[in-house]
C-alpha positions as CSV (number, residue, x, y, z in Angstrom):
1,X,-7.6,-3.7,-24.4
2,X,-5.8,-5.2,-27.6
3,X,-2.3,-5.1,-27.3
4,X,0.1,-5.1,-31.0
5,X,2.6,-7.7,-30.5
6,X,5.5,-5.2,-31.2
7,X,4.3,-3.4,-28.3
8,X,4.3,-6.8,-26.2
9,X,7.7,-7.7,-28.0
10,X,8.9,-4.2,-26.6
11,X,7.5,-5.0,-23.3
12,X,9.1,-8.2,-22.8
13,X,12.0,-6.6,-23.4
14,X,11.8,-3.7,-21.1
15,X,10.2,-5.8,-18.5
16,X,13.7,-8.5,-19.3
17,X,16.2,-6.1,-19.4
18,X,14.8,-4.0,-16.1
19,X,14.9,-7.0,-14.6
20,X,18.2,-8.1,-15.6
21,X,19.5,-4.5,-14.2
22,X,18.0,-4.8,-11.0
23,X,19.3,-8.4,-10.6
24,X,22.6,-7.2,-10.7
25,X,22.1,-4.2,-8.9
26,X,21.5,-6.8,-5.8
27,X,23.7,-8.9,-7.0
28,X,26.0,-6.2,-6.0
29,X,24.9,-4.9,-3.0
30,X,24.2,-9.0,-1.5
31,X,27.5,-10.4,-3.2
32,X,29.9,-7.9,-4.9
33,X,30.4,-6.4,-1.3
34,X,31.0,-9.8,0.9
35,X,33.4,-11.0,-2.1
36,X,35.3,-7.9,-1.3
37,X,35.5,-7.8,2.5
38,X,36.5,-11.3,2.0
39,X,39.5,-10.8,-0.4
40,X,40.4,-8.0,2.5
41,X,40.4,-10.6,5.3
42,X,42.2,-13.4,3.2
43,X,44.6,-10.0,2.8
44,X,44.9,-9.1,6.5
45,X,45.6,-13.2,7.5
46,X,48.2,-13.3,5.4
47,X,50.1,-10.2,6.0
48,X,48.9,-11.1,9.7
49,X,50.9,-14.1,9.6
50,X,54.0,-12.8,8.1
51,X,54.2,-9.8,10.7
52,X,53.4,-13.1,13.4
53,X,56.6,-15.2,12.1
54,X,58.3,-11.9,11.6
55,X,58.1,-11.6,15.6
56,X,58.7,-15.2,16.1
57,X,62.3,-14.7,14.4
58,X,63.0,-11.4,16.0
59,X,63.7,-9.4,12.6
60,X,64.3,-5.5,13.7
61,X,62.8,-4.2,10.4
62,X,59.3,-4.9,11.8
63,X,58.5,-1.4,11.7
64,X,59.2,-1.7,8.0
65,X,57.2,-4.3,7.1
66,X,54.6,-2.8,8.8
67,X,54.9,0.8,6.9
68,X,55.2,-1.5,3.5
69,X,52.0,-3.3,3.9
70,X,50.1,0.2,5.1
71,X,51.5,1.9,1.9
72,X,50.9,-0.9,-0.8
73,X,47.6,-2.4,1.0
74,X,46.5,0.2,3.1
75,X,46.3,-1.8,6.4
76,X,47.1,-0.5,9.5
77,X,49.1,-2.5,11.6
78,X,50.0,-2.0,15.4
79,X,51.5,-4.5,17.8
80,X,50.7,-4.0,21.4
81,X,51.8,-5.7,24.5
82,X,49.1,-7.0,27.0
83,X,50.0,-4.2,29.3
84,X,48.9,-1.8,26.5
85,X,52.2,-0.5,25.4
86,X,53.3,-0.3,21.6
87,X,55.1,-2.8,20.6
88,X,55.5,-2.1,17.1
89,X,53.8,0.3,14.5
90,X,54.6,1.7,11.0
91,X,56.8,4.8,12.7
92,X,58.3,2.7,15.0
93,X,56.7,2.7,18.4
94,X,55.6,6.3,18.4
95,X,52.1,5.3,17.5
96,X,49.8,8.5,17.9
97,X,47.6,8.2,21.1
98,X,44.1,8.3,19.1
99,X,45.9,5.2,17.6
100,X,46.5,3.7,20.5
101,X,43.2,4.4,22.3
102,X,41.8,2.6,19.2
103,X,43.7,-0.8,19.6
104,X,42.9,-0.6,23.1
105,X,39.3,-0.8,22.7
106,X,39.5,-3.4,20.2
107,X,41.9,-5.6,22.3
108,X,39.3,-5.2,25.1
109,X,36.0,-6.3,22.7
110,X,38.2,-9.3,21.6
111,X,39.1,-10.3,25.2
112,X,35.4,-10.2,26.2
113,X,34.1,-12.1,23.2
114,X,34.0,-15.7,24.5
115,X,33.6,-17.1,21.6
116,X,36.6,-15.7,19.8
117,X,38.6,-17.6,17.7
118,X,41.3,-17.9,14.4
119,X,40.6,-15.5,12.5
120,X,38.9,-12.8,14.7
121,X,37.4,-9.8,12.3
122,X,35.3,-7.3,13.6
123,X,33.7,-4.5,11.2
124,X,33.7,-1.1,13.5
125,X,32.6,2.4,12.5
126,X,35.4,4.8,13.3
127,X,33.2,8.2,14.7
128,X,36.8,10.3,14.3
129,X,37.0,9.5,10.8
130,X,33.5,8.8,9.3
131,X,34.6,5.7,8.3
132,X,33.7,1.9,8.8
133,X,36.5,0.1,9.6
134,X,37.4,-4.2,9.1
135,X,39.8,-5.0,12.1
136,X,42.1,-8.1,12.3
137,X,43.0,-9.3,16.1
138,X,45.9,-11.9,16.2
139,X,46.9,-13.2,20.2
140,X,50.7,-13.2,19.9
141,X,51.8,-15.9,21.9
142,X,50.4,-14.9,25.5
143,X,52.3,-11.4,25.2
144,X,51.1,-9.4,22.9
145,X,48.5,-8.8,20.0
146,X,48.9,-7.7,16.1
147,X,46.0,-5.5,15.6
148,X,45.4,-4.5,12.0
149,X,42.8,-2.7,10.3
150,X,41.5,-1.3,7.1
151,X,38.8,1.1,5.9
152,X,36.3,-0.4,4.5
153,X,35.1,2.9,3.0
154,X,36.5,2.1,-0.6
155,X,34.4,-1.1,-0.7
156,X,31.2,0.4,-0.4
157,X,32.3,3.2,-2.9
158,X,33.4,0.8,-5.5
159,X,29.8,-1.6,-4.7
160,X,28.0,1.9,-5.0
161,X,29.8,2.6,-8.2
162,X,29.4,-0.6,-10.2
163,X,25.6,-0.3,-9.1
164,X,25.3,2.8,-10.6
165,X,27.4,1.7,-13.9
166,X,24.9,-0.8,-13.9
167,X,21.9,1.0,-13.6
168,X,23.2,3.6,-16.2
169,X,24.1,0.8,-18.8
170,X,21.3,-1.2,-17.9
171,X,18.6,2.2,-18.4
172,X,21.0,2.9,-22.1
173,X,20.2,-0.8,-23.1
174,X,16.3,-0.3,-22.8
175,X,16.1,2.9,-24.2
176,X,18.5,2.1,-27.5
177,X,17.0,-1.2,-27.3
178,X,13.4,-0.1,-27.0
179,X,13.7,2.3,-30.1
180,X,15.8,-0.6,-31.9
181,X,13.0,-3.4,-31.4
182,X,10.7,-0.4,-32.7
183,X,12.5,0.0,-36.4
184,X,13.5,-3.7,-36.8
185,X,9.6,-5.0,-35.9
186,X,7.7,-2.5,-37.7
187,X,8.4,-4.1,-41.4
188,X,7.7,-7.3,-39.7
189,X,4.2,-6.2,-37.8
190,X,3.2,-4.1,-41.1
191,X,3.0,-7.6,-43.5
192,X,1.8,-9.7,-40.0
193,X,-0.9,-6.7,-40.6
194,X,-0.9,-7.2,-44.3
195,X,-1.7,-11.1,-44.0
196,X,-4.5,-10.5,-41.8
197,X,-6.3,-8.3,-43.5
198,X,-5.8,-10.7,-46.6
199,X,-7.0,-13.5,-45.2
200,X,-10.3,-11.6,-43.6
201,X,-11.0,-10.3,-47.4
202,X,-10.2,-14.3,-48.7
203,X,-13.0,-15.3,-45.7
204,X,-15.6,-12.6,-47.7
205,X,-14.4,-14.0,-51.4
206,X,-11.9,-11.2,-52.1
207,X,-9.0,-12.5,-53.8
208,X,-7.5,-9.7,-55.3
209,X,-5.0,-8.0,-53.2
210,X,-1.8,-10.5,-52.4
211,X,1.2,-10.3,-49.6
212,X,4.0,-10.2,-52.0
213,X,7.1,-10.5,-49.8
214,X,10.0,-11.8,-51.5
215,X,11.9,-13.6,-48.9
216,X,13.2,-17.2,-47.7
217,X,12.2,-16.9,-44.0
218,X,9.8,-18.4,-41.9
219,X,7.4,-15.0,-43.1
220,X,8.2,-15.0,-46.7
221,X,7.1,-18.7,-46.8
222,X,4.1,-18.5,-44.9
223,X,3.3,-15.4,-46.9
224,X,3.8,-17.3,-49.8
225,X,1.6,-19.8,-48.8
226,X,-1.4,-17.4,-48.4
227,X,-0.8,-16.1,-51.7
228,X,-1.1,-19.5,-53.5
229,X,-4.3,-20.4,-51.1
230,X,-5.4,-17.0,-52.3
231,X,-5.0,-18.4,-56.0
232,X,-6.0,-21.5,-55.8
233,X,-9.2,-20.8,-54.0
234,X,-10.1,-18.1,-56.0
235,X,-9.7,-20.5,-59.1
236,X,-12.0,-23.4,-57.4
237,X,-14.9,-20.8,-56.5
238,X,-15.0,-19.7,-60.0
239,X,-15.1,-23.0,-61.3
240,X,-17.6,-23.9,-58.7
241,X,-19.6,-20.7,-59.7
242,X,-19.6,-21.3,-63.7
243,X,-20.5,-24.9,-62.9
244,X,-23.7,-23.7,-60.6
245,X,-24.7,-20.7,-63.2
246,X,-24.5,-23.7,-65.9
247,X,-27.1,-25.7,-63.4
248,X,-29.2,-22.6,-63.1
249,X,-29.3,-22.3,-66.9
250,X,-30.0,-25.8,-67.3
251,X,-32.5,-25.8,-65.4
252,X,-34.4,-22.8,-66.5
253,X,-34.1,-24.2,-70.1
254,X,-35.2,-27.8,-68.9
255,X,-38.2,-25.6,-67.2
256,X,-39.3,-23.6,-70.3
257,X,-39.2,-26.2,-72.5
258,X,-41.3,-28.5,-70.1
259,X,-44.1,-25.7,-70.1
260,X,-45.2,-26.5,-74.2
261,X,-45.3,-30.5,-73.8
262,X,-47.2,-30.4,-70.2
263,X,-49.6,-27.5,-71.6
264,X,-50.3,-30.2,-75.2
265,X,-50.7,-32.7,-72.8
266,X,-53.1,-31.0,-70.4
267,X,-55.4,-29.6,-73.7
268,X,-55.4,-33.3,-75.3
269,X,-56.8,-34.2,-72.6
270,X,-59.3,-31.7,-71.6
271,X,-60.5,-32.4,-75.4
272,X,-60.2,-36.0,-74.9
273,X,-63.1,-36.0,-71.9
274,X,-65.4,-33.5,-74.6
275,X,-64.8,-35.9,-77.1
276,X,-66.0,-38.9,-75.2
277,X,-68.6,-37.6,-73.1
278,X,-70.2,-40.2,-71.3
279,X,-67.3,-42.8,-71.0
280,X,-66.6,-42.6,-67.2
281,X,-63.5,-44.6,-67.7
282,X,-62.0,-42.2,-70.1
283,X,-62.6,-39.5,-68.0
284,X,-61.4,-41.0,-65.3
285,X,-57.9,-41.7,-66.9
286,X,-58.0,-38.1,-68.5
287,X,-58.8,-36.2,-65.0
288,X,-55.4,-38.1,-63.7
289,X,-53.8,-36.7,-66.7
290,X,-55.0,-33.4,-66.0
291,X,-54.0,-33.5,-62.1
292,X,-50.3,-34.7,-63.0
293,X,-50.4,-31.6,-66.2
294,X,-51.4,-29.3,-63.1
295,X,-48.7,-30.6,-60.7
296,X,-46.1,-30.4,-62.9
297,X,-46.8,-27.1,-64.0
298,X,-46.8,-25.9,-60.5
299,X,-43.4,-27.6,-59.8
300,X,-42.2,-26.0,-63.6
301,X,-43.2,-22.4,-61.7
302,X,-41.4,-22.9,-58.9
303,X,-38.2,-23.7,-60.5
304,X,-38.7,-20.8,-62.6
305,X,-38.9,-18.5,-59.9
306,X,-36.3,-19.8,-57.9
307,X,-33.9,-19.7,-60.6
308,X,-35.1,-16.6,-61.3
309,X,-34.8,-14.8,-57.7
310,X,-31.2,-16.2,-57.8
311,X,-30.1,-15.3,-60.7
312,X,-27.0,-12.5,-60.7
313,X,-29.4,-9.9,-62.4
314,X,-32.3,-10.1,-60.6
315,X,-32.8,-6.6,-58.6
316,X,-35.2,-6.6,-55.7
317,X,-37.5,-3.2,-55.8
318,X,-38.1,-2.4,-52.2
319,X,-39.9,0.2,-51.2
320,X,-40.9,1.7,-47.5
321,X,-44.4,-0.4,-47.0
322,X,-46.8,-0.8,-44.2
323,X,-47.3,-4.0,-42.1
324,X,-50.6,-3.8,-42.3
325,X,-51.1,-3.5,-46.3
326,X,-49.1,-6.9,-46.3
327,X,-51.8,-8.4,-43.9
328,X,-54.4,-7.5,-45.6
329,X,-53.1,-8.6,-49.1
330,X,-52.5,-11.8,-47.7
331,X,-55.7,-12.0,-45.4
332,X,-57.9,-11.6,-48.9
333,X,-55.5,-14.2,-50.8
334,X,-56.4,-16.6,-48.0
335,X,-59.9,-15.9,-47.9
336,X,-59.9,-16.9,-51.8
337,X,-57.7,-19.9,-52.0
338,X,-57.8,-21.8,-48.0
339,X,-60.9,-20.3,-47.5
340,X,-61.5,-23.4,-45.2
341,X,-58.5,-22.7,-42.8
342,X,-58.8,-21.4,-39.3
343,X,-56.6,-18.6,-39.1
344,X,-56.0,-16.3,-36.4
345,X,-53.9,-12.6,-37.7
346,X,-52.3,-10.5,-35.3
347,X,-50.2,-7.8,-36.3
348,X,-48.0,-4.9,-35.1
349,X,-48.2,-2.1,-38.0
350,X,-45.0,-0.2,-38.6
351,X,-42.5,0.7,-41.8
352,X,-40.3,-1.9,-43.6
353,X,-38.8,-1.5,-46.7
354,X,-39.3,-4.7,-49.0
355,X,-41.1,-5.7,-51.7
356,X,-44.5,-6.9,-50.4
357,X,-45.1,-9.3,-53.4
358,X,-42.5,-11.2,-52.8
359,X,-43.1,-10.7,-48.7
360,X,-46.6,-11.5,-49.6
361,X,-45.4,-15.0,-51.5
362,X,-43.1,-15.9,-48.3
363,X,-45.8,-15.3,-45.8
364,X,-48.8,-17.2,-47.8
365,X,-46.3,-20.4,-48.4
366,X,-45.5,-20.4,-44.7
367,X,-49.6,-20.6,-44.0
368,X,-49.9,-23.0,-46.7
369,X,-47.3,-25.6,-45.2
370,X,-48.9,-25.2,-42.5
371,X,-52.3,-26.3,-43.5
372,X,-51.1,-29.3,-45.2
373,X,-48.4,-30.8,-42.7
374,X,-50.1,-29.1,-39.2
375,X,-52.9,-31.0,-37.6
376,X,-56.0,-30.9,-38.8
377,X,-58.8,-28.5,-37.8
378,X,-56.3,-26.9,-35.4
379,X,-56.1,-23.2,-35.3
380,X,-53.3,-21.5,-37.3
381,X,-51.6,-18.5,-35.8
382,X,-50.0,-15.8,-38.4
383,X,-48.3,-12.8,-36.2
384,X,-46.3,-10.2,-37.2
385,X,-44.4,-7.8,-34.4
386,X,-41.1,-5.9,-33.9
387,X,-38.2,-7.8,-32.1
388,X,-35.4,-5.6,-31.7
389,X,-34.1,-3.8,-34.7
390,X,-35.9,-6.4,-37.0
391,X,-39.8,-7.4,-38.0
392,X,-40.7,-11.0,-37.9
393,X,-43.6,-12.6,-39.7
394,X,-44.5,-16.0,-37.5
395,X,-46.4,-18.4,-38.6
396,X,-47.5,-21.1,-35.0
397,X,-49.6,-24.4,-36.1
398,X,-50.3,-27.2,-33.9
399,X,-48.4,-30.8,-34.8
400,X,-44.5,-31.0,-34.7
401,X,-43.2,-33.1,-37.3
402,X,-40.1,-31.5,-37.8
403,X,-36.7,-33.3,-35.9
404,X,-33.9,-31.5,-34.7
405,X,-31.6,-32.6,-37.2
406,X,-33.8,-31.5,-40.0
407,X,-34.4,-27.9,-39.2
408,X,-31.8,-26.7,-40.9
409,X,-32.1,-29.2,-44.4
410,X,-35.8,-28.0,-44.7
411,X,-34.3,-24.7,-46.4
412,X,-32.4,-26.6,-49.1
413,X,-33.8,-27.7,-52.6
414,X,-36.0,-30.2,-53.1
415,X,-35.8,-31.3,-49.4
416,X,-38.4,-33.4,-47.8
417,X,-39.7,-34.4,-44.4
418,X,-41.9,-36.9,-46.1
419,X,-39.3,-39.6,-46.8
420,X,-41.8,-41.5,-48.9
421,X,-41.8,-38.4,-51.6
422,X,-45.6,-38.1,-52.0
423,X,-46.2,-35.3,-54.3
424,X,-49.6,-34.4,-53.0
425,X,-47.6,-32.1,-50.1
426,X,-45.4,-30.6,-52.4
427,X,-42.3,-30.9,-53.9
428,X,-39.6,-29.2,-51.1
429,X,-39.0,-25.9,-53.2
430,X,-41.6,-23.4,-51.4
431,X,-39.4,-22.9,-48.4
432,X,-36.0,-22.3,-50.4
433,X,-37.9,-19.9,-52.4
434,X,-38.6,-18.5,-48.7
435,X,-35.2,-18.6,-48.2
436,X,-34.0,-16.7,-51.0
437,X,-36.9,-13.6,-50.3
438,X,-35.0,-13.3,-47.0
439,X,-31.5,-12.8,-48.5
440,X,-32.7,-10.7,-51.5
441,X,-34.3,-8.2,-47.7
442,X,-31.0,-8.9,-45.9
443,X,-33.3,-10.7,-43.5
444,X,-33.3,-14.0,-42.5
445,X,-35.6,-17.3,-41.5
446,X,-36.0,-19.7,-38.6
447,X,-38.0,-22.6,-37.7
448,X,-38.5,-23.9,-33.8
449,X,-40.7,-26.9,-33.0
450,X,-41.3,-27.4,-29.2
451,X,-44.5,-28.3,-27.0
452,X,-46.2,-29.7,-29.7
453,X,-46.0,-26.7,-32.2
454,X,-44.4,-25.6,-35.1
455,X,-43.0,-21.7,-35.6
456,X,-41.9,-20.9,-39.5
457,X,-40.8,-17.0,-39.2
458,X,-38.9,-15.0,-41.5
459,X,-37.6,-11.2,-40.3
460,X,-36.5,-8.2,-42.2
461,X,-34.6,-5.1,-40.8
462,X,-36.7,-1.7,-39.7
C-alpha cells in the first residue's frame, strides 16, 4: 500500500509524541514517586534528629515541637519508652490508644528486623484509615524510640495527577498537532505532487506545463531547477528534431534526384549492348553497368520508403484483416520471386487490424534475409500464431550469424553484420524499414539466435 509522505510525516509524529507521553507517564510512576518518598525521608531524618537532640537537652516544649512539625509537615511524631509508655506526643502524653497500638506494632517489626539500621523506614498500609503510611523508627539511646510517620497518600495522588496532566497534554499535542502538520504540509505535498507529475510528462516529451513556485527554499530551488531542465530540454529536442527532419529531407531529395541519372545510365547502356551486338567485351562492361543501375535503384527505393514511413504525415490505413489472406499474399509473392527456397508456412488464422501491405513487405524481407544470410538448402520456417494479447509473424532459418551484442544494432540504418560491406547481401535498410511497420501497428520486433538458428519475429496487438 502506498503511503503519502504527509501521512508518514503525520505518523512519525503521532507515533513521537505518543511515545514521548508514555515515556513520561513512567517516568512518573518509576521516578516521580521514589523522588518524593525520598524528599519525605530526608524530611523525617531531619526533624528526627532535632526531636533526638531536643531529648538530649531536656527542653519541656517537646510536645510543641512535635505539634509544629505535624501541622507544617504533616508528620506524626510519638516518643515511646521501651516499656511502651508515651513519652511524648503532639498533645502531650495523652496519645489516643489506636495511636499507641500503632507505634507498638512498629516498635515490635523494628526490634525483629535484624538487619535494622540508621535510618530505619518502613512503608505500612494503615487498614483504619485506608491509607499507606512511610514510618521513621529512631532507638533513643537504650530508653526509648521517636516513632514518626507520614501518609503517603498525597504522593500517590500528586504521581496520579501529573500522569494524567501528562496524558491530557500529551493527547492535546497530537490532536492540535496532527491537524497542524495537516495544513502546514498540504501546500508542500501539493507542488511535491506538482513536480512529479512534471517530470513524468518531461520523461513522455511534454514540456509545457511548469512548477512555478516563487520561493528561496530548498523547494523553490529545486523547483526552479526543473523548470529550467524543462526549458532547456525542450529547446535541445527541437533542435535535434529540425536537424533530423532536415536529414530526412535531404535525403529524400538526394533520393529523387539519384532516380533520373541512375535511370540515363541504365538506358545508355541497355542501348550501348544493341548498338554493339556481338562485342562480348562491351557487353560485358555494360551488363556491370546495368547490375550497379539495378542496385542502386533498389537502395534509392528503400530510402524512399523509409523516409517516407517516417515522415510526420504519413497515416497508416489499418483495417481488421485475416491471417490467412496475409499468408497467402505472401505465399504467392514467394512462389514468383524465391521460387527456389524451401519454405515451410504454418499459421494460426484470427483478426488483426494492420495494413497487410505493409505487414506483407515486413514478413517477405524477413524470409528474404533469411535466404541470403541462413545456410544454404536448409529449410526455412515462416509461422504465424497468437501469444498472449499479441500475433507474432516468425521467421526460424538454420545458421546463426548474429552475436549477442549485435541484436539490437541490426534494427538501425544502414547496419551490417557483414563487416566487409559487400553489397550483394544488401545494404542494412530492410530491417529498419521492419522496424518502422512495427511502430506505425504499435507492435514491435525481436530477434533470438540460439542452437544453431535464427528467429526474426515481429508482433502486432489482437
Amino acid at each position: 500500500m502506498k503511503i503519502s509522505f504527509r501521512t508518514k510525516v503525520i505518523l512519525t509524529f503521532l507515533v513521537g509524541s505518543l511515545g514521548c507521553m508514555i515515556f513520561l507517564s513512567l517516568f512518573c510512576e518509576l521516578l516521580l514517586r521514589p523522588l518524593f518518598i525520598n524528599d519525605s525521608k530526608k524530611n523525617m531524618k531531619n526533624y528526627g534528629e532535632q526531636v533526638w537532640q531536643a531529648l538530649s537537652r531536656g527542653d519541656d516544649e517537646i510536645s510543641q515541637m512535635l505539634d509544629r512539625i505535624e501541622t507544617e509537615y504533616l508528620i506524626y511524631t510519638t516518643v515511646m519508652s521501651k516499656g511502651g509508655k508515651v513519652l511524648y506526643s503532639r498533645s502531650g502524653n495523652n496519645a489516643s490508644q489506636s495511636t499507641i497500638e500503632r507505634a507498638q506494632k512498629w516498635i515490635e517489626e523494628f526490634e525483629a528486623d535484624e538487619e535494622r539500621g540508621e535510618p530505619y523506614f518502613i512503608e505500612r498500609y494503615d487498614a483504619n484509615y485506608r491509607i499507606k503510611r512511610l514510618i521513621y523508627i529512631r532507638e533513643y539511646k537504650d530508653s526509648a524510640y521517636i516513632v514518626m510517620n507520614k501518609s503517603i497518600k498525597g504522593i500517590d495522588q500528586d504521581t496520579q495527577l501529573v500522569s494524567t496532566f501528562i496524558f491530557i497534554l500529551g493527547l492535546s499535542i497530537s490532536v492540535i498537532g496532527t491537524v497542524s502538520w495537516s495544513f502546514l504540509l498540504r501546500p508542500f505535498t501539493g507542488n511535491m505532487e506538482k513536480m512529479s507529475r512534471i517530470t513524468r510528462n518531461m520523461s513522455k516529451l511534454n514540456f509545457e506545463e511548469k512548477i512555478n513556485y516563487k520561493s528561496s527554499d530548498e523547494i523553490g530551488v529545486l523547483a526552479d531547477s526543473i523548470d529550467e531542465l524543462s526549458e532547456e530540454l525542450k529547446n535541445s529536442i527541437e533542435t535535434l528534431q529540425n536537424d533530423l527532419e532536415r536529414r530526412k529531407m535531404l535525403i529524400r531529395n538526394i533520393s529523387h534526384e539519384l532516380k533520373t541519372p541512375i535511370t540515363t545510365i541504365k538506358g545508355y547502356a541497355e542501348n550501348t549492348q544493341i548498338v554493339t551486338e556481338g562485342n562480348e567485351k562491351v557487353k560485358r562492361y555494360c551488363d556491370i553497368m546495368i547490375e550497379e543501375c539495378d542496385s542502386i535503384d533498389r537502395l534509392v527505393n528503400e530510402m524512399l520508403e523509409m523516409s517516407r514511413l517516417e515522415s510526420d504525415g504519413y497515416i497508416c490505413d489499418r483495417t481488421v484483416i485475416r491471417t490467412e489472406q496475409i499468408f497467402e499474399a505472401v505465399r504467392q509473392r514467394l512462389n514468383r520471386e524465391l521460387a527456389g527456397a524451401k519454405i515451410d508456412i504454418e499459421s494460426e488464422n484470427t483478426g488483426i487490424l494492420g495494413n497487410q501491405t505493409l505487414i506483407e513487405r515486413a514478413i517477405f524481407n524477413f524470409v528474404e534475409n533469411a535466404v541470403k544470410y541462413g545456410d544454404t538448402g536448409k529449410i526455412i520456417y515462416l509461422k504465424g500464431y497468437t501469444e498472449d494479447d499479441r500475433y507474432v509473424f516468425a521467421v526460424i532459418n538454420e545458421g546463426c550469424g548474429i552475436s549477442k551484442e549485435e541484436e539490437e544494432m541490426i534494427w538501425d540504418v544502414f547496419y551490417k553484420t557483414d563487416k566487409s560491406r559487400k553489397r550483394n547481401k544488401g545494404y542494412g535498410i530492410g530491417l529498419s524499414i521492419v522496424r518502422q511497420i512495427a511502430r506505425l501497428h504499435s507492435g514491435g520486433v525481436d530477434v533470438c539466435c540460439e542452437n544453431g538458428k535464427t528467429k526474426f519475429s515481429l508482433w502486432v496487438p489482437k
